[in-house]
C-alpha positions as CSV (number, residue, x, y, z in Angstrom):
1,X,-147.2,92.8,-105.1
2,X,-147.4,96.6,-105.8
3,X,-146.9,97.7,-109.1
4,X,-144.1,100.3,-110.2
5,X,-143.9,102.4,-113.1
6,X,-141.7,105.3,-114.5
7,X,-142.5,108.9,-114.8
8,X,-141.4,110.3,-118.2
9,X,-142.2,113.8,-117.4
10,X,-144.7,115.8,-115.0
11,X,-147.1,118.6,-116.2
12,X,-148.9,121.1,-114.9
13,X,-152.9,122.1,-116.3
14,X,-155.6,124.9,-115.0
15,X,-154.7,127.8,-112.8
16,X,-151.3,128.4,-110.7
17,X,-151.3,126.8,-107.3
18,X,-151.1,129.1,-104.2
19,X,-147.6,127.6,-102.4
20,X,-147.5,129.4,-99.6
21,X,-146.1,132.8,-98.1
22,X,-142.6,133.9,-98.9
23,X,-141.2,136.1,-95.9
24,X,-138.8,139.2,-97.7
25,X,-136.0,140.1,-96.3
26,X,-137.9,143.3,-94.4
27,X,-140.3,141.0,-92.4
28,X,-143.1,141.2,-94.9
29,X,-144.9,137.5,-96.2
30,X,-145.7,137.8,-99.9
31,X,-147.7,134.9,-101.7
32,X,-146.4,133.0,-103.8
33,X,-148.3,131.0,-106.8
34,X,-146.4,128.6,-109.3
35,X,-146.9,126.9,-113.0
36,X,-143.8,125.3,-112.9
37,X,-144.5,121.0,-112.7
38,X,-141.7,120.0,-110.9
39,X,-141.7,123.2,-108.4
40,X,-145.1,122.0,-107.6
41,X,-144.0,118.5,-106.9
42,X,-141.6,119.2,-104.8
43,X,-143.9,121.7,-103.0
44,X,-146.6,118.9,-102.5
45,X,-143.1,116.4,-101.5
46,X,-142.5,118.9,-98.7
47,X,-145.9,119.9,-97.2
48,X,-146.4,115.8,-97.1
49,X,-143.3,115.5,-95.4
50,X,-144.0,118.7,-92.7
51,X,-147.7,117.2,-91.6
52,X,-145.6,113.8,-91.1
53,X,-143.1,114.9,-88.9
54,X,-146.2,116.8,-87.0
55,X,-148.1,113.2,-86.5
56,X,-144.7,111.6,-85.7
57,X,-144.1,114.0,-83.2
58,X,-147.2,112.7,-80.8
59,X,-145.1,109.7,-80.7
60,X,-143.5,108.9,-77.5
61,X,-140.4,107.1,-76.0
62,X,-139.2,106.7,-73.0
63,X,-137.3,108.8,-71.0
64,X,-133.6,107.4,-70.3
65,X,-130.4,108.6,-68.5
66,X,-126.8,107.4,-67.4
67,X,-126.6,105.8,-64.5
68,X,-123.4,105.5,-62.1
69,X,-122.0,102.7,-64.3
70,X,-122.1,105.4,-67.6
71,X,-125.2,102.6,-68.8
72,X,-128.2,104.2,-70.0
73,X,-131.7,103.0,-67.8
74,X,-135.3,103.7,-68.4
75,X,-136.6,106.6,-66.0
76,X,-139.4,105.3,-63.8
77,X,-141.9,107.8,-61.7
78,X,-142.7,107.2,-57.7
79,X,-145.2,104.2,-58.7
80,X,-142.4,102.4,-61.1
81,X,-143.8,103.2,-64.0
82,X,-141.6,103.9,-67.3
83,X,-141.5,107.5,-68.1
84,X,-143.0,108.3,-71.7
85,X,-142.0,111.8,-73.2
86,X,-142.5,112.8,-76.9
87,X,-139.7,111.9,-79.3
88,X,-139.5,115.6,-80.5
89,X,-138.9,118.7,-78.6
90,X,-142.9,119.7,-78.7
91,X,-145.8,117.4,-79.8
92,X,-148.0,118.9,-82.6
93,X,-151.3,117.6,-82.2
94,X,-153.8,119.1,-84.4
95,X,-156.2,118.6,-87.5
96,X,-155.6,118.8,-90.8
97,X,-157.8,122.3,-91.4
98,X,-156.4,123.5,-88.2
99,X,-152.8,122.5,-89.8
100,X,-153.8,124.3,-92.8
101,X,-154.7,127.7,-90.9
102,X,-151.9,127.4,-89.4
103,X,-149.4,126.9,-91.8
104,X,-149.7,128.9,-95.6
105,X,-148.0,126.3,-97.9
106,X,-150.6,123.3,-96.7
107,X,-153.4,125.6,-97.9
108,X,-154.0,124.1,-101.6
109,X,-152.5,120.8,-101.1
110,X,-154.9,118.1,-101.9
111,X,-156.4,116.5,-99.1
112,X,-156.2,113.2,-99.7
113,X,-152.7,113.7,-99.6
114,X,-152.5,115.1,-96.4
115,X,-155.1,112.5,-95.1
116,X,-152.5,110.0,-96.8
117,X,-149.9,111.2,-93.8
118,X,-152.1,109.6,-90.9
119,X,-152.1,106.0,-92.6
120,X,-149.0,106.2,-93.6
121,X,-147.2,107.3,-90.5
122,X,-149.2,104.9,-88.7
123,X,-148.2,102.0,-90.7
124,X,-143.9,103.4,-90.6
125,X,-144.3,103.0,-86.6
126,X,-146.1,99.9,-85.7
127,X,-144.1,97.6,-88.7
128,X,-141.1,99.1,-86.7
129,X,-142.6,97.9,-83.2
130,X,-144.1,94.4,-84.5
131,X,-140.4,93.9,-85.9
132,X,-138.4,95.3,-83.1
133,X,-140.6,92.6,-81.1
134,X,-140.1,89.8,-83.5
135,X,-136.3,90.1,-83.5
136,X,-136.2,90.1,-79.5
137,X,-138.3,87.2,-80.0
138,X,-135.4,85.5,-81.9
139,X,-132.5,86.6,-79.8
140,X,-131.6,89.4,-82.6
141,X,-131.1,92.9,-82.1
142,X,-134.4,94.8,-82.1
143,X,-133.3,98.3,-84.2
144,X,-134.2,101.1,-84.2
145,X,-137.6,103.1,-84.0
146,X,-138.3,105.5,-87.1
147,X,-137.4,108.9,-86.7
148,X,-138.5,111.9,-88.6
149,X,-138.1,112.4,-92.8
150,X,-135.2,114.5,-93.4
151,X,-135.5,116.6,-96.4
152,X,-131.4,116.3,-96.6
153,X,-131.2,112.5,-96.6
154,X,-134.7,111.3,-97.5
155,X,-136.5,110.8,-100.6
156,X,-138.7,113.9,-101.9
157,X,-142.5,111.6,-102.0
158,X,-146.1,111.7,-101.0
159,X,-148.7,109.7,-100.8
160,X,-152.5,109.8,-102.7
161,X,-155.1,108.1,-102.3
162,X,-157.4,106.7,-104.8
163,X,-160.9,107.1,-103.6
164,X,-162.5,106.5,-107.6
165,X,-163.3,110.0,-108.4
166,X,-160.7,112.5,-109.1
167,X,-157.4,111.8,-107.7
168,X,-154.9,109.5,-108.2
169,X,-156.9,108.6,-111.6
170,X,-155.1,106.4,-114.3
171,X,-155.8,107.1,-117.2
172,X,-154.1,105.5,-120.8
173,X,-152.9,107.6,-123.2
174,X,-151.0,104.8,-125.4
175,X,-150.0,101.2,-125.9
176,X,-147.5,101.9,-123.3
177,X,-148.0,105.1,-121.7
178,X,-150.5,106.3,-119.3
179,X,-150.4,109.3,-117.1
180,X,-152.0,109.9,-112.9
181,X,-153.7,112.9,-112.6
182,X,-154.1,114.8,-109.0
183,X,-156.1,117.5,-108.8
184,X,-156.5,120.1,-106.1
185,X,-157.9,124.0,-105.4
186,X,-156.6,126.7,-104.2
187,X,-158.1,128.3,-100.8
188,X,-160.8,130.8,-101.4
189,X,-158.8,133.5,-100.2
190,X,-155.8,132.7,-102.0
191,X,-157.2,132.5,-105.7
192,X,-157.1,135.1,-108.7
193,X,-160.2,135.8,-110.5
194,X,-158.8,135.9,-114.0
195,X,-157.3,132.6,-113.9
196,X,-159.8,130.2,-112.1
197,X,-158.8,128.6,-108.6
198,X,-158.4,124.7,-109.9
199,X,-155.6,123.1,-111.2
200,X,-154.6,119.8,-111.9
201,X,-150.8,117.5,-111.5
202,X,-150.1,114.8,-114.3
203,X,-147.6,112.2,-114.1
204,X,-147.1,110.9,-117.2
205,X,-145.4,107.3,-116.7
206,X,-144.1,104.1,-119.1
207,X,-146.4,101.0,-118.2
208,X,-145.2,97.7,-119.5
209,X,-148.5,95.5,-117.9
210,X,-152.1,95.6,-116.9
211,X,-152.2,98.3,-113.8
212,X,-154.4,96.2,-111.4
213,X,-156.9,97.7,-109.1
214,X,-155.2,99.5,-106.3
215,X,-156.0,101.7,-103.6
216,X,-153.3,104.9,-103.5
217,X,-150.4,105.9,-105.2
218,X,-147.2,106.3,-104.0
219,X,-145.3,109.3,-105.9
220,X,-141.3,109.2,-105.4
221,X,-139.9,112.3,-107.4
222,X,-136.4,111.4,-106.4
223,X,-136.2,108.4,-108.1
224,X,-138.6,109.3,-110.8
225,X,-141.4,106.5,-110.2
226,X,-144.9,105.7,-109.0
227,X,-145.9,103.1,-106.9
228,X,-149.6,101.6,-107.3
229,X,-150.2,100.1,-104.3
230,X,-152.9,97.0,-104.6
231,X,-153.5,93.5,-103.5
232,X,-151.5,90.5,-104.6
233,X,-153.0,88.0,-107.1
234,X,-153.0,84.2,-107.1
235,X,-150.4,82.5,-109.5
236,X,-152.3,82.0,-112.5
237,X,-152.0,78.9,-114.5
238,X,-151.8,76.5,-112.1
239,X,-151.4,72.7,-112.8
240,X,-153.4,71.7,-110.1
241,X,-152.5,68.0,-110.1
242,X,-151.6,67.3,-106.5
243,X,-148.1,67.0,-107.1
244,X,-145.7,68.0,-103.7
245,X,-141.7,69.5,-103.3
246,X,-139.5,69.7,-101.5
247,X,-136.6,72.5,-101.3
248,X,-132.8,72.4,-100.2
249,X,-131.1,75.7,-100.3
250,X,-127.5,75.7,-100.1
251,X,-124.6,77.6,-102.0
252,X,-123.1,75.7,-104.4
253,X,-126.8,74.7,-105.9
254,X,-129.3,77.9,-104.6
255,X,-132.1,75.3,-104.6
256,X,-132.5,71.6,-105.1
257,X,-135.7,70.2,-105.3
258,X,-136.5,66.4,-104.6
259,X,-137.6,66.2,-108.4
260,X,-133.4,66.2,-109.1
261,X,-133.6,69.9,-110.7
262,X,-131.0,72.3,-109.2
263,X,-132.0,76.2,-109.8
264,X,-128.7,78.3,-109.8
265,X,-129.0,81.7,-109.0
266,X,-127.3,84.2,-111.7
267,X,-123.7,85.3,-111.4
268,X,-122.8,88.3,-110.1
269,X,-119.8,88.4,-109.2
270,X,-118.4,91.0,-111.9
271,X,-120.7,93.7,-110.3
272,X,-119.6,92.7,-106.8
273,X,-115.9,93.3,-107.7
274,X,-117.2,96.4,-109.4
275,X,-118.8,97.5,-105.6
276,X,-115.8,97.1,-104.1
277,X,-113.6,99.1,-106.5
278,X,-115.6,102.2,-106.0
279,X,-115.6,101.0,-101.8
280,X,-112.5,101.4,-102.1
281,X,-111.8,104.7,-103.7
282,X,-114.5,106.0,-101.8
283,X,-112.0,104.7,-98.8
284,X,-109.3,106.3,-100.2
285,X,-111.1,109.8,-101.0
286,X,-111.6,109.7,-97.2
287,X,-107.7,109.6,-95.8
288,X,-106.8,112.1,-99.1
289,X,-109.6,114.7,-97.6
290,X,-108.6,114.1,-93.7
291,X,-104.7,114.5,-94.5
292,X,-105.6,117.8,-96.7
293,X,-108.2,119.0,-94.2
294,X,-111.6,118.9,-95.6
295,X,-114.4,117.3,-95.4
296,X,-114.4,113.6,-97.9
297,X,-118.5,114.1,-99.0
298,X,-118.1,117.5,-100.3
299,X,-116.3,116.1,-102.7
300,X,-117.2,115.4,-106.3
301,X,-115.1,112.2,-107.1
302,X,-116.5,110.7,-103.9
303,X,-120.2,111.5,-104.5
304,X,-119.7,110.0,-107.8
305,X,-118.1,106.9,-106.7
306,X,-120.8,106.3,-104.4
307,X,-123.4,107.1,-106.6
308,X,-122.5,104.5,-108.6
309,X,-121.6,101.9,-106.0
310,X,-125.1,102.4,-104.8
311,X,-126.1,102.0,-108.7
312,X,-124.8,98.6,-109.1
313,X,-125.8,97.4,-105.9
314,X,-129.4,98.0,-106.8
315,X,-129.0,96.3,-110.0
316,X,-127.7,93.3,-108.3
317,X,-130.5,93.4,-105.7
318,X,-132.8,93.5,-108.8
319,X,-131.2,90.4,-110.7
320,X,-131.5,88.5,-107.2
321,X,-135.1,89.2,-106.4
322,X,-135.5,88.6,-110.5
323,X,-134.7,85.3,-109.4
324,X,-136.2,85.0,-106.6
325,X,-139.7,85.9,-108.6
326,X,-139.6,83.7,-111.0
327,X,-138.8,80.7,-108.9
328,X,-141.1,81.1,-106.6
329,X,-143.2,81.6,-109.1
330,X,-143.0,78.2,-110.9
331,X,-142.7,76.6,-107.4
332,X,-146.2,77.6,-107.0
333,X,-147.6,76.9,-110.4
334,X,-146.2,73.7,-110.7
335,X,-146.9,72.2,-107.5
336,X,-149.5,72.2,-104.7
337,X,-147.4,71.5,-101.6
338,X,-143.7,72.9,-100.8
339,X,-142.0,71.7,-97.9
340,X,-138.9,74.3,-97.2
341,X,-136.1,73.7,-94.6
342,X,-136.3,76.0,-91.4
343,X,-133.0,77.9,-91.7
344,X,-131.7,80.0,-88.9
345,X,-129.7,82.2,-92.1
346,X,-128.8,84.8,-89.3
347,X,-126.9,82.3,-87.3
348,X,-126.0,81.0,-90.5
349,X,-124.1,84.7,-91.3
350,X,-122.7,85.3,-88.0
351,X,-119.0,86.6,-88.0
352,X,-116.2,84.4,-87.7
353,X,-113.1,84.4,-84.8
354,X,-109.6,83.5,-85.1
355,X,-108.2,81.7,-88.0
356,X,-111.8,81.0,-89.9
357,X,-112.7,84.5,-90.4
358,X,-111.2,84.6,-94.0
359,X,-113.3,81.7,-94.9
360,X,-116.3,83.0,-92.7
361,X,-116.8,86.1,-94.8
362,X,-116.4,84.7,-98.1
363,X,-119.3,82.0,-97.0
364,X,-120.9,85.3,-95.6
365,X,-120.6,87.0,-98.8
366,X,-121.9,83.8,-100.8
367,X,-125.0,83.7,-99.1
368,X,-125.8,87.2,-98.8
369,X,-125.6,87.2,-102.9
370,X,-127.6,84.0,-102.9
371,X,-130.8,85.7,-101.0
372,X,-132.4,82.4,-99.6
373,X,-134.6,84.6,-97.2
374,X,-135.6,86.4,-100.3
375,X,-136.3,83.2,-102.0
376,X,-138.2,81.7,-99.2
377,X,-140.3,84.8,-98.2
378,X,-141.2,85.2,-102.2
379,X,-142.7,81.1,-102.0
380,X,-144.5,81.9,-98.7
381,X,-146.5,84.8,-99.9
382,X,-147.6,83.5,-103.1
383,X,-148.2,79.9,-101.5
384,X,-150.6,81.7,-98.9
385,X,-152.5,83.9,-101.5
386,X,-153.0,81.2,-103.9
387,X,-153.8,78.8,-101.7
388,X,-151.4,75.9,-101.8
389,X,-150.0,74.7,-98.5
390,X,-146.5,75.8,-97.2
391,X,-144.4,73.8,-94.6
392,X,-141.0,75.0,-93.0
393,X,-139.2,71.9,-91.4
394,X,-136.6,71.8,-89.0
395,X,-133.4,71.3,-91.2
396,X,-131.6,69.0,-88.5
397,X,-130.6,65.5,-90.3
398,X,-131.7,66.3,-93.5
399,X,-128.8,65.3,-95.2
400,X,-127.0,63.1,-93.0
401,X,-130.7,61.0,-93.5
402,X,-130.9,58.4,-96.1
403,X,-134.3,58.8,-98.1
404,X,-134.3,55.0,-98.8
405,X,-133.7,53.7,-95.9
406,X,-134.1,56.0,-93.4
407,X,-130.4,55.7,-91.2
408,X,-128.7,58.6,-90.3
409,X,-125.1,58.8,-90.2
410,X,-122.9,61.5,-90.5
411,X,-120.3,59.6,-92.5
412,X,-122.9,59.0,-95.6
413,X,-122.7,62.7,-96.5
414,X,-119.1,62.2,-98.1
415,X,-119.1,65.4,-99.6
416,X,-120.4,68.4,-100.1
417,X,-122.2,67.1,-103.5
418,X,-121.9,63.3,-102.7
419,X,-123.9,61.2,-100.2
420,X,-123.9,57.3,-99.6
421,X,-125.2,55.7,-97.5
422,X,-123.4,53.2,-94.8
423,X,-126.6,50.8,-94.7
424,X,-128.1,50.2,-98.1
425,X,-125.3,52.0,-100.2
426,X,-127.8,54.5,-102.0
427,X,-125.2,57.3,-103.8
428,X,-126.8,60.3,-105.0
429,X,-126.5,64.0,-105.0
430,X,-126.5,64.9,-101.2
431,X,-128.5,67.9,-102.0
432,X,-131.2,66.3,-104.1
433,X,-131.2,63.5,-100.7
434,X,-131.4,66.6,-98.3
435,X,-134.6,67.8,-100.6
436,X,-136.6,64.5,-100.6
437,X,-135.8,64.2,-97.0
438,X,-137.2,67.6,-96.7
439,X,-140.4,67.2,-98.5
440,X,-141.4,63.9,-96.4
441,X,-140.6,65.5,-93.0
442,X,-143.0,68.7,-94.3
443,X,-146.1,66.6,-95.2
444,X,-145.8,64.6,-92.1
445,X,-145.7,67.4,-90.7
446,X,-148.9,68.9,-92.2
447,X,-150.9,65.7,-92.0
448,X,-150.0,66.6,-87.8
449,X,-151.8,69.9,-87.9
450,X,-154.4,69.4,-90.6
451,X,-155.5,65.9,-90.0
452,X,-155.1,62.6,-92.5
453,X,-155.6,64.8,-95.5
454,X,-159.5,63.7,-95.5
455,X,-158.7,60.6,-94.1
456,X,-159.9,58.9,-98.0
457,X,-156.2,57.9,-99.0
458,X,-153.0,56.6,-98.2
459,X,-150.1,58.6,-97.6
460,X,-147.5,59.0,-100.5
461,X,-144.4,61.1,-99.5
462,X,-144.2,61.7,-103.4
463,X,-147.4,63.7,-103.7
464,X,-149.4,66.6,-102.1
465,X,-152.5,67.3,-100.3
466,X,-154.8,67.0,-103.3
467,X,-153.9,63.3,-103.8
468,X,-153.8,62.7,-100.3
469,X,-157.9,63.3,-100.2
470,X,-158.6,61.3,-102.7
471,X,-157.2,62.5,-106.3
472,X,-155.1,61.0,-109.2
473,X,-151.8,61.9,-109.7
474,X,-148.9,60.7,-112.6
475,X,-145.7,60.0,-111.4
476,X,-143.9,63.1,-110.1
477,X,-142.5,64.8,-113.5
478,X,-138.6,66.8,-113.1
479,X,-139.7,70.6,-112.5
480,X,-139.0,73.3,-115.0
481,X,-135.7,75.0,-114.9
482,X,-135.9,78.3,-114.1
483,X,-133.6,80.7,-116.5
C-alpha cells in the first residue's frame, strides 16, 4: 500500500514565486509574488484544483427532464440516441501552456503538478464508472458520479509526480526526519532580476519506516500529510510450508480459523458511545438554532462537537483497519492457501421492519464496527501480490455441515457457539466447524479451476496447494494469535 507520512513544517528557499495578478479595487491587475511557505501551498492547492475542475468539465452526462408522471427520463434525439451535454455550464478544453496564458496564477506552478491533474482526474471518474457498474451488477445502488473540488468542502491538495530528477525528491535529513522538495520557476516575464527566478517548496515530514520506491506524491495540506504513492510488496517472511485455512467471520468471534484460533477484533465500544454523545448535541444544537432563528453550523459549539465526532470516528476506523492489517497479514505469512466464506455483508446489513428493527440495528452496528469487508479485502490483496492462492466459497451450509461426517442438519448447530451433530455426535465450537467446512469446500473448489494440483499427490483437505504437488508438510500447527 501507499505510504503516509506527516509534515512537521513547510519552508520556502530561492526567489519569491510569481502567484498571479491581484485585480484593485479601480480595475487595475497588480502582480503579486510571495515568501510566505504555506501562502505558497495553498496557492499551488488552488491552481491544482482550478485546472481539475477545467478537465472535469469535458466530462459529460446525460441530459434528463420530468416527464408527465414528475419521474426524471434520459433525453433521446430523433435517432433514439441518449443526449450527452457537459456536466458544467461551459467545457474548458485546452492545454496546459494555453491554460497558463490564460490564466496568471498557473504561470509558475510546477508542471508536473499540473500534468499531475490529467491522471488524476482521469483515475477520480472511471473508479466512479467501473463501481457505479459493479454495484448495478449486484442489485446495489450505483452512486453518484464525481463532481467538481469545492474549495469550501474539500481538502486544500495536489498532486506531484516523481520523474527522478528534481521534483518530488526525498531526501533524509535524520534518523526520522526527511523532507520532499518541489521546485519550480517563475515565467520569464514575471521574474525580478535582483532575486533570481527559481525557487524551491520543502516539506519537511516525520518518517517512522523505509520510504519504498514510488511514483508521485500526494501533498494534503489540510490534514498536514503526504502520501507516497508506490507499489505493494509481497509479505515477507513467509513460512512456505504448504500449510492451508480456512476463515469464518461472524460477530461474536471476528474470525475463526479451522486451526481452532479465534481473532477478536479490539473493543471499541467506549469511542462509539463517545460518537454518539457529540451526535447528539450536535442534534440538539440544531432545534436550539432553528427555534432562535439562525443558522446550527455557524455555530461554534456545533463545529466543535463535530470536529471531534469526526476525530474519534477516524481513530476507530484506524484501530479496525489496524486489525485488519495485521491479520491479514499473518494469514498470509503463515499459510499458503485461505479459503474465505462468500458473504453478501450488504444483505447482511439491510434495515430491519416491524418488531426486529431494535435488534436489526444493534446487529447492524456490530458488524459495521467488526469491518469483515475490510478484513477480507486486506487478505485478498496481499494473497494476490504475494502469490498464495485465495478462494471465496459460497457460505450456504457451512455450519449446519458436520466436518466429520459430512450430514447437514439444521438442528446440529445448537447454538450460536455450540454444534453437534445428530449422526456421529461430534460437539465442537460451531464456528471453528463452519471454518473447516470452509477451508475443504475452497480447495475443492480450486483443485476445479486449477486442475489436481499437479496431479503428483493425493488430496488432503488439511493442507494447501504446495503439498498437493508433491511437498512435505507437519501436521497443521494452531495459528498465531493476533494482538
Amino acid at each position: 500500500m501507499s505510504q503516509v507520512v506527516r509534515v512537521v513544517r513547510v519552508r520556502h528557499q530561492g526567489a519569491p514565486v510569481f502567484l498571479g495578478h491581484k485585480t484593485q479595487a479601480d480595475g487595475s491587475r497588480v502582480p503579486v509574488w510571495s515568501a510566505e511557505p504555506d501562502a505558497i501551498a495553498r496557492w499551488m492547492a488552488d491552481g491544482f484544483r482550478f485546472r481539475f475542475n477545467q478537465r472535469r468539465s469535458c466530462r459529460s452526462r446525460y441530459l434528463t427532464c420530468e416527464d408527465r408522471d414528475g419521474n426524471r427520463v434520459i433525453v433521446e434525439d430523433p435517432t433514439g440516441a441518449k443526449v450527452l451535454v457537459p456536466i458544467g455550464s461551459t467545457a474548458v478544453d485546452i492545454s496546459d501552456s494555453e491554460a497558463r496564458r490564460r490564466h496568471s496564477h498557473l504561470a509558475a506552478i510546477p508542471s508536473l503538478v499540473l500534468e499531475a491533474t490529467l491522471k488524476t482526474e482521469a483515475q477520480d471518474w472511471f473508479s466512479a464508472t467501473k463501481r457505479r457498474k459493479t454495484n448495478l451488477s449486484r442489485g446495489k445502488k450505483p452512486g453518484r458520479m464525481p463532481r467538481f473540488r469545492s474549495r469550501k468542502t474539500d481538502d486544500d491538495r495536489f498532486v506531484c509526480w516523481f520523474n527522478g530528477g528534481r521534483n518530488a525528491v526525498l531526501t533524509k535529513t535524520g534518523r526520522k526526519s526527511a523532507m520532499v522538495r518541489i521546485t519550480g520557476q517563475n515565467p520569464p516575464e514575471h521574474r525580478e532580476a535582483d532575486q533570481g527566478h527559481s525557487w524551491s517548496l520543502a516539506f519537511h515530514v516525520r518518517i517512522s519506516q523505509p520510504i519504498r520506491p514510488y511514483t508521485s506524491v500526494r501533498v494534503n495540506l489540510t490534514r498536514r500529510e503526504i502520501v507516497f504513492v508506490n507499489t505493494p510488496l509481497p509479505v515477507s517472511k513467509r513460512a512456505c510450508n504448504g500449510e492451508a485455512i480456512g476463515l469464518d467471520r461472524g460477530v461474536v468471534h471476528t474470525v475463526a480459523d479451522s486451526n481452532g484460533t479465534f481473532y477478536d477484533a479490539p473493543d471499541t465500544k467506549s469511542i462509539s458511545s463517545k460518537i454518539a454523545w457529540h451526535q447528539k448535541r450536535m442534534a440538539k444544537s440544531r432545534l436550539v438554532a432553528k427555534s432562535e432563528g439562525r443558522n446550527f453550523w455557524e455555530s461554534k459549539r456545533y463545529q466543535a462537537h463535530k470536529a471531534t465526532a469526526a476525530r474519534l470516528a477516524a481513530k476507530q476506523a484506524r484501530i479496525r483497519e489496524d486489525f485488519a492489517q495485521q491479520l491479514s497479514t499473518a494469514m498470509v505469512r503463515e499459510f499458503d492457501f485461505v479459503g474465505i466464506e462468500d458473504l453478501k455483508l450488504s444483505s447482511m446489513t439491510r434495515r430491519g421492519r416491524g418488531r426486529v428493527a431494535s435488534a436489526k440495528r444493534g446487529l447492524n452496528r456490530v458488524l459495521a464496527n467488526a469491518a469483515l469487508a475490510q478484513i477480507s479485502t486486506f487478505i485478498e490483496y496481499k494473497c494476490t501480490i504475494s502469490g498464495v492462492p485465495f478462494v471465496k466459497v459460497n457460505p450456504a451450509y457451512t455450519s449446519q455441515r458436520c466436518h466429520q461426517c459430512g450430514h447437514t442438519c439444521k438442528e446440529s448447530r445448537e447454538s450460536q457457539a455450540v454444534f453437534l451433530c445428530r449422526r456421529c455426535a461430534w460437539t465442537g465450537n460451531a464456528d471453528y466447524n463452519a471454518a473447516v467446512n470452509i477451508v475443504e469446500a475452497a480447495l475443492e473448489q480450486w483443485a476445479r479451476t486449477h486442475g489436481p494440483a499437479g496431479s503428483k499427490g493425493e488430496t488432503d483437505p488439511r493442507k494447501g496447494p504446495a503439498v498437493l504437488a508433491g511437498g512435505a508438510c507437519d501436521e497443521p500447527r494452531t495459528a498465531r494469535a493476533v494482538a
